[in-house]
C-alpha positions in Angstrom: 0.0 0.0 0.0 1.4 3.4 -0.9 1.9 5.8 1.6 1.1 9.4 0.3 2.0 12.5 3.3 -1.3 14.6 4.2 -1.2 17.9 3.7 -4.1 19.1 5.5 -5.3 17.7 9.2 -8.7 18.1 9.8 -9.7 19.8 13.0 -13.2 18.6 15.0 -14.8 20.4 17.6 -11.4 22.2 17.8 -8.8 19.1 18.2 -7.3 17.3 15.4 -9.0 14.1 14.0 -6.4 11.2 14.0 -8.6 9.1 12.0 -6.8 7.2 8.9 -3.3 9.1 10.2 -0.3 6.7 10.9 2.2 8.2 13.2 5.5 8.1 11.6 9.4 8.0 13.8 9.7 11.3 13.1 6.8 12.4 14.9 5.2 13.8 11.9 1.4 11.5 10.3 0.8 10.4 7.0 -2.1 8.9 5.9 -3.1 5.4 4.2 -4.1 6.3 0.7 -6.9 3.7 -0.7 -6.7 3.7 -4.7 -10.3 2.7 -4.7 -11.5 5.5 -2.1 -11.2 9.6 -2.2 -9.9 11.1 0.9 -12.5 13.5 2.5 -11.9 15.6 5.4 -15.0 16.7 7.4 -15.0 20.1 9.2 -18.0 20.7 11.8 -20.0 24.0 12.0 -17.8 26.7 14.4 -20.6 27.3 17.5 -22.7 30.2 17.5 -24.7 31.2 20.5 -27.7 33.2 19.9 -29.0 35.5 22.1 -32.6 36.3 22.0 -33.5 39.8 22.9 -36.2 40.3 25.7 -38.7 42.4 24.8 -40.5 44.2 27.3 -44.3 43.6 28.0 -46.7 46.0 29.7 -49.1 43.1 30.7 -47.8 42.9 34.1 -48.2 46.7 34.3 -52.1 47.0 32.9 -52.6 43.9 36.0 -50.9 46.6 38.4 -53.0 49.2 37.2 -56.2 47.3 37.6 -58.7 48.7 40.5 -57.9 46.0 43.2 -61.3 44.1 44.1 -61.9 45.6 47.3 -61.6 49.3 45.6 -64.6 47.8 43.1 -66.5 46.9 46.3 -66.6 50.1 47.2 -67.1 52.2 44.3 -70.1 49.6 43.5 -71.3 50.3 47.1 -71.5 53.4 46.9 -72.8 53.4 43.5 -76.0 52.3 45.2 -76.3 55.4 46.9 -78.7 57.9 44.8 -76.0 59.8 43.8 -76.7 62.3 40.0 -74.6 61.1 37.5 -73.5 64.5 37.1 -72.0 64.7 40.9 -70.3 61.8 40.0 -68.5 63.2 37.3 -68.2 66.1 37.3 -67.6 66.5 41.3 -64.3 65.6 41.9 -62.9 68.1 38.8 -65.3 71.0 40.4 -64.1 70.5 43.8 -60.5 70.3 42.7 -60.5 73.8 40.6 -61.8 75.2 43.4 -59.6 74.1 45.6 -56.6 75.4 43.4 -58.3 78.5 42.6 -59.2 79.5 45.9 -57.0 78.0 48.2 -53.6 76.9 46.8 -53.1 79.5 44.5 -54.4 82.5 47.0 -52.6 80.4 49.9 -49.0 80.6 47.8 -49.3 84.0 47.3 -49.7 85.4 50.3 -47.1 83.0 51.9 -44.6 85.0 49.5 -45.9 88.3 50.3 -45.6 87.5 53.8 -42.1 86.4 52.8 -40.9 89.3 51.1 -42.9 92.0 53.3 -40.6 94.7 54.8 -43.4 95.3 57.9 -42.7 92.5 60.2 -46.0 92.7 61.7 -48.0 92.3 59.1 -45.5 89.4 57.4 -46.2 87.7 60.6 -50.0 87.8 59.9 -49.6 86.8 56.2 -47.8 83.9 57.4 -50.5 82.7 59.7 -53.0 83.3 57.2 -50.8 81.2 55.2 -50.4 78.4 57.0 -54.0 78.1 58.0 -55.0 78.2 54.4 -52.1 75.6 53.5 -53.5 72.9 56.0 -56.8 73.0 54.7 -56.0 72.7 51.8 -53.8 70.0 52.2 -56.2 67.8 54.1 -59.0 68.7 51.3 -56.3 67.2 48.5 -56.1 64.0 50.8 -60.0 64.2 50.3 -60.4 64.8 46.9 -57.9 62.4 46.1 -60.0 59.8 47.4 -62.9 61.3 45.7 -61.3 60.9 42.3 -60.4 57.5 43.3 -63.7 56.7 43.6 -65.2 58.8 40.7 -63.1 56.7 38.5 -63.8 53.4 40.0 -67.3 54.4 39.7 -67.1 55.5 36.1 -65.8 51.8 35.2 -62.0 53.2 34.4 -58.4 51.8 36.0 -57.3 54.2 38.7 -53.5 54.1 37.2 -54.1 53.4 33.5 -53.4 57.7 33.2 -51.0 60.3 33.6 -53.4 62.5 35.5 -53.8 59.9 38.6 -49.9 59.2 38.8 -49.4 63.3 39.4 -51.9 63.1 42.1 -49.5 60.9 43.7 -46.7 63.6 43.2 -48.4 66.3 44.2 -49.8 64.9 47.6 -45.8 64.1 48.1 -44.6 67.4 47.5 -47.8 69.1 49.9 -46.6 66.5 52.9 -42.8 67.1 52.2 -43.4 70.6 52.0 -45.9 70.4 55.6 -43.1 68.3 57.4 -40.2 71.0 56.7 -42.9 73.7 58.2 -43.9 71.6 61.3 -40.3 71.0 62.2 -40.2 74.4 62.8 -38.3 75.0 59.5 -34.8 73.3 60.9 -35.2 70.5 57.9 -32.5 72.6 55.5 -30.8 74.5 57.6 -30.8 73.1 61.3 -31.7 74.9 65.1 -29.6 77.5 64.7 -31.1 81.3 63.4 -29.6 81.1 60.2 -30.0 77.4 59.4 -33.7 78.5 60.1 -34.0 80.7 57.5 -32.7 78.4 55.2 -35.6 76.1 56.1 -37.9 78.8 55.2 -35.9 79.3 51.6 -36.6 75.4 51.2 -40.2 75.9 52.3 -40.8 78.4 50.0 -39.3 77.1 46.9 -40.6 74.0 47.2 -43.5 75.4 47.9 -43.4 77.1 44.4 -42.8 74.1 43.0 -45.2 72.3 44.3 -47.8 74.7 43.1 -46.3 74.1 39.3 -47.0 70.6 39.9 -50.6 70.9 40.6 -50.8 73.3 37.7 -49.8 70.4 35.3 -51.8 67.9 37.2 -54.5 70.0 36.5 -53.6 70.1 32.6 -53.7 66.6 32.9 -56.7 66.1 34.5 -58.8 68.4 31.6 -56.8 65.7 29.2 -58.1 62.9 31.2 -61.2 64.3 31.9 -61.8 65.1 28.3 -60.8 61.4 27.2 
């Protein structure tokens, strides 16, 4: 049998095939050439690894956003009540413009005035004004949050399904943020000290601000809503 030298070595899986390869004394291989038979040399596939990407589903959010079954309970239980199908839609949007409109935004203003007033005494009274006006109105936006709640459940829509609901959420943490750095007796900011008071008062009042352009948009947002 002739012995022919190989000039390619096949590789498998990364390691060389020995198969029909003689080892020689030199250390080299050669391989048994058939005359009736072609030599073939079989390569596998390199490996690939394919990675699928994960695309994002907002199932499990819509099943967040769904009124919990106790929340239905109630808005179905009080749907019982003879309540005018106007009240019920129109109540909680006519409570909450009046509350902006005659509380929060009056209430901000003179908070500012009382701020900025060069007659001590009568800064001292715009600030009390202030702060009554403030708390009532803070405890009527815990209210009329829960009104809307209901109003919604009521009207057979998902509580978090909108933009409008999510900014209520903001805005009653900026009015309690806001409250707690006033009952602390304005040292959240600044400290006990004089001076680190009045920068608890600077942080009152610019939050404040901002708190009020908040509820602006969340009232944007609720015509939006309201409108959908």
């Amino acid at each position: 049998m002739a012995v022919t030298r190989c000039s390619v070595i096949a590789f498998v899986g990364g390691a060389p095939s020995l198969a029909g390869l003689s080892p020689t004394a030199s250390g080299s291989f050669v391989c048994r050439a058939r005359s009736s038979a072609r030599m073939t040399a079989t390569v596998s596939r390199p490996f690939k690894m394919v990675v699928e990407p994960v695309v994002p589903t907002v199932a499990p959010l819509l099943e967040l956003a769904a009124n919990p079954a106790w929340l239905v309970k109630v808005g179905d239980a009080i749907g019982t009540l003879p309540f005018p199908p106007a009240v019920v839609k129109y109540g909680h949007p006519a409570l909450m413009g009046f509350m902006i409109l005659g509380m929060g935004t009056p209430g901000a203003v003179i908070g500012w005035l009382g701020r900025i007033n060069e007659n001590k005494k009568e800064g001292v009274k715009q600030k009390q004004l202030h702060e009554n006006i403030m708390l009532a109105f803070w405890l009527l936006a815990f209210a009329g949050a829960s009104g809307g709640i209901l109003s919604t459940v009521m009207q057979g829509k998902d509580i978090l399904q909108s933009p409008h609901a999510l900014s209520a959420g903001v805005v009653l943490g900026l009015l309690t943020a806001n409250a707690t750095v006033a009952y602390s007796g304005f040292t959240i900011g600044g400290g006990s000290t004089p001076a680190g008071r009045q920068q608890g008062r600077t942080l009152h009042a610019y939050l404040g601000a901002g708190t009020m352009v908040a509820l602006l948009v969340h009232g944007v947002l609720g015509v939006a809503n309201f409108g959908g």
